[in-house]
N, C-alpha and C positions, 0 to 999 in steps of 0.2 A: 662776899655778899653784894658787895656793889658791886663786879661783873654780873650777876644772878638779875637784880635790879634791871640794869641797863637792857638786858637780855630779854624780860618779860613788858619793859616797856616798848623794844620794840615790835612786839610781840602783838602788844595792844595795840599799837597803832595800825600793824599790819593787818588786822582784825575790824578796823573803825574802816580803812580805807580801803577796805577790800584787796592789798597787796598780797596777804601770805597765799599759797597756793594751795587748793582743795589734796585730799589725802586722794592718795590710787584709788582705795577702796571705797570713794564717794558714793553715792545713789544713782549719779549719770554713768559712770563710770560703770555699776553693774550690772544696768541696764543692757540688755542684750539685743540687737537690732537682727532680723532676718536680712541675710545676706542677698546684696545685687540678685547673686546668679539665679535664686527666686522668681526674680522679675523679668518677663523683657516688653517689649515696647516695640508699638510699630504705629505706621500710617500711613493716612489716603489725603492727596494722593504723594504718590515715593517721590517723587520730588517737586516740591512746592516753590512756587515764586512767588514775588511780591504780589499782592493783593491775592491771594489763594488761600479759600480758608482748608483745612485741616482737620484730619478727625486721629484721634490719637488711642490707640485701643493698647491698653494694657493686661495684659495675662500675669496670673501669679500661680504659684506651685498650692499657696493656701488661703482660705478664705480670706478676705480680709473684710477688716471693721467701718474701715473706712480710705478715700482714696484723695489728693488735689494736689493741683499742680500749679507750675506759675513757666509763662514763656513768650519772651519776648514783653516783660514786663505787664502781661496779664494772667491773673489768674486764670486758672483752668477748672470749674465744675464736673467732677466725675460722678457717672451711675452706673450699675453694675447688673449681671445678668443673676439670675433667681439664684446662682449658686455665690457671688461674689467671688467669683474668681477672675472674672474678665470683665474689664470697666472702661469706658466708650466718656471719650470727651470731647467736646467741641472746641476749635482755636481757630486761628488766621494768622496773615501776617500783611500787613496794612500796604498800601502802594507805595506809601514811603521808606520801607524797611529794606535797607540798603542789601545788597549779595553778601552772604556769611555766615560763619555758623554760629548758631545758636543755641546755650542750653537750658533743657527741659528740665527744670526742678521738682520731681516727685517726692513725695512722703504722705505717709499715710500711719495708719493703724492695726496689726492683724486680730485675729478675730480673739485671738488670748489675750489680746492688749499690748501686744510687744510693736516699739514705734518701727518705721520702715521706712526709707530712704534711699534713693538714686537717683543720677544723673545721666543725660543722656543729650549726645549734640546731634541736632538738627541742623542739615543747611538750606539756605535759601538760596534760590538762584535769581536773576532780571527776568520776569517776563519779559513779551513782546505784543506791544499795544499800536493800534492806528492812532492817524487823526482822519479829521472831517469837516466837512461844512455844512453849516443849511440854515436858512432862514424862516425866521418866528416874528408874530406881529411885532411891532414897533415895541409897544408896552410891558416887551417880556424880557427890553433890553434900554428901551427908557422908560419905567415908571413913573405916574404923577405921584405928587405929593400922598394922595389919598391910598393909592397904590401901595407907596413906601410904606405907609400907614400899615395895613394889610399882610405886607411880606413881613414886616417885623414881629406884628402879632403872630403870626404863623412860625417864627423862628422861634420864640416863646413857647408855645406850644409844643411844639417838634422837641426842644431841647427838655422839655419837663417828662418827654413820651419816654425818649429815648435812653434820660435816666436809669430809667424800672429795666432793673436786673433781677431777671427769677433764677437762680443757683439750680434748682428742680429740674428735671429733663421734661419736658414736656411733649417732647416729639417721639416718634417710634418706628423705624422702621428707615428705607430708602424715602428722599425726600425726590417728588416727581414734580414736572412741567407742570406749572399753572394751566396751561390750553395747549393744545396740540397744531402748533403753526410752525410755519419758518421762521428762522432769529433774521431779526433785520439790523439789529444794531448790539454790539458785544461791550461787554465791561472794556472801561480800561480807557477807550480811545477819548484822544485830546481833540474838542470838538469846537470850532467856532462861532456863533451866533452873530449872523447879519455885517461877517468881515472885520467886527470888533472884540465880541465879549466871548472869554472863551471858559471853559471848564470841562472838568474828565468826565465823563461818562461814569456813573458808580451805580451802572444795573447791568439789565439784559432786555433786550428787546425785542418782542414777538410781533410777527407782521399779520395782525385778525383785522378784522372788521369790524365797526362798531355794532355794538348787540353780543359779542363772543361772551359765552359763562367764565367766568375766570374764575379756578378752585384755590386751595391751600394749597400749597407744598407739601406740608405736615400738619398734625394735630399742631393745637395752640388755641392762647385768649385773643380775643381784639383788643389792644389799644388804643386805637386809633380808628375812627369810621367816619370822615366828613372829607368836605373840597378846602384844598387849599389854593393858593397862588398860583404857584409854580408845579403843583405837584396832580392838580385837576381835586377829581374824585379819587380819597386816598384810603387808602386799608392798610393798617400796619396789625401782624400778628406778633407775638411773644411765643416762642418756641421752647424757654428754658434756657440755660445754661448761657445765658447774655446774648441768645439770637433772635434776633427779628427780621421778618423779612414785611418787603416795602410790597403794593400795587398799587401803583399810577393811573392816572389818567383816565379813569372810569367812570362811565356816561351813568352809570346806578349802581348804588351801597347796597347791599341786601344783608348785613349785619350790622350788628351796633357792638357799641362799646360793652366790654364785659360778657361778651358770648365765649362758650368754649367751643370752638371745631374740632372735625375732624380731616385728615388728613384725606384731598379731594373734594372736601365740601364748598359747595358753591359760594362765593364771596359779593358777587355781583357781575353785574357787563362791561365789558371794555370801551372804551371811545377814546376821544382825543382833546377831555378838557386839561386847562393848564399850558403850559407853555408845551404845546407838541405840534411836530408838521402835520399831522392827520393822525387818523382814527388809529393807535396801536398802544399794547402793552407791554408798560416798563414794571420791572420788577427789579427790586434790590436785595441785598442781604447784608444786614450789619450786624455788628459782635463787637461788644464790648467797645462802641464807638468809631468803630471804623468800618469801610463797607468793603465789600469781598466780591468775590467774581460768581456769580451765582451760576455759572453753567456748569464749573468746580463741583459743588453743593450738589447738583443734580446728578452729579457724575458718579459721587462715594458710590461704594458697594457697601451697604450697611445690612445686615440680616435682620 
């Protein structure tokens, strides 16, 4: 009896502290997951470097309920074509994301409800970035007081824009050229301002004339429609799936806050307010906080 005793109290205990070990035949355990070979997994473009955003298209053998991912320590928002078989996600991988491979944590739902789960390494490689030089008023590398004043309110702002994550796809289709010019200036390059003050480049730069129409890339909301400091005449759109893309420096807003575009639709004119050497368009792309090389973006092949 007191071995029996001893036995059941450990028994209890193993029970209070979570020790004893679940039976084979537990609930998880008869859970049946759809097998990897179900799945596979591809992307644009095949191989991606630092600051390169990603588009990650997954195909399955069956419909499924639902799709997300996580890589590179950000989640991934999936949307799917009218059959849910093939689901299209947006990602990048920041300028600071060292050469290496990396894996893509999927799981999802199928359309019975059965969970589903794979893994999948991506690698990254170094781009290859310039540098540069050029010079900007005084003001745009010594601010007055009043100035500083300004640029911080504006960093406030920026930072409260840039929060707003829509998980929703918003976009649809290949994402095209804002205006049809030559690139003057590319993502990436390490640029210095007046022999001092320096920073990377985190757009793409079109060489127009002030007056150029400057369109969307893709469908999307505005966020953002006013002059800032450093960024002139600004337009940020919400594209869905944590991306937004940035226009610069534009001599007139022709949307407000809260409009929904479409993909092409006119945004306003280009010019050269804000810290720029002359009259041209800078356009960004950020995801999930970090900005990406947007000639990339332009490049997917997306149906």
């Amino acid at each position: 009896m007191r071995t029996l005793s001893a036995w059941l109290q450990v028994l209890l205990l193993g029970v209070v502290f979570g020790t004893t070990a679940l039976p084979a035949h537990s609930a998880d355990a008869k859970t049946p997951r759809v097998k990897p070979t179900n799945l596979s997994v591809r992307w644009q473009p095949q191989r991606p470097v630092n600051g390169s955003p990603v588009l990650f298209v997954v195909s399955s053998s069956q419909p499924l309920k639902s799709l997300s991912g996580k890589w590179l320590e950000h989640e991934i928002f999936f949307s799917s074509d009218s059959h849910n078989k093939i689901w299209y996600g947006l990602a990048g991988a920041s300028l600071e994301t060292h050469p290496g491979n990396y894996a893509l944590e999927l799981s999802g739902e199928s359309a019975s409800g059965k969970p589903i789960s794979f893994q999948k390494t991506v690698a990254v490689k170094k781009g290859k970035y310039l540098s540069s030089k050029a010079s900007v008023p005084k003001q745009f590398t010594e601010p007055s007081p009043e100035q500083l004043k300004k640029i911080s309110e504006d960093k406030t702002l920026k930072e409260r824009t840039f929060a707003h994550v829509t998980p929703e796809r918003l976009w649809t289709g290949r994402f095209r050229a804002p205006t049809s010019a030559p690139i003057s200036g590319v993502f990436g390059t390490t640029r210095t301002f007046n022999g001092q003050v320096q920073s990377v480049h985190q757009g793409l730069d079109f060489a127009v004339n002030e007056g150029t129409p400057v369109m969307a890339v893709n469908s999307g909301t505005v966020l953002l429609a006013q002059p800032l400091f450093f960024e002139g005449g600004l337009v940020v759109l919400d594209h869905g799936q944590g991306l937004l893309t940035l226009y610069m420096h534009l001599s007139k807003i022709e949307v407000k806050e809260g409009d929904h575009v479409a993909g092409g639709q006119k945004l306003g004119l280009s010019g050269g307010t804000g810290r720029a050497t002359g009259p041209h368009l800078h356009v960004a792309v950020r995801w999930q906080g970090v900005y990406l090389d947007p000639a990339t973006l332009l490049s997917l092949s997306i149906p």
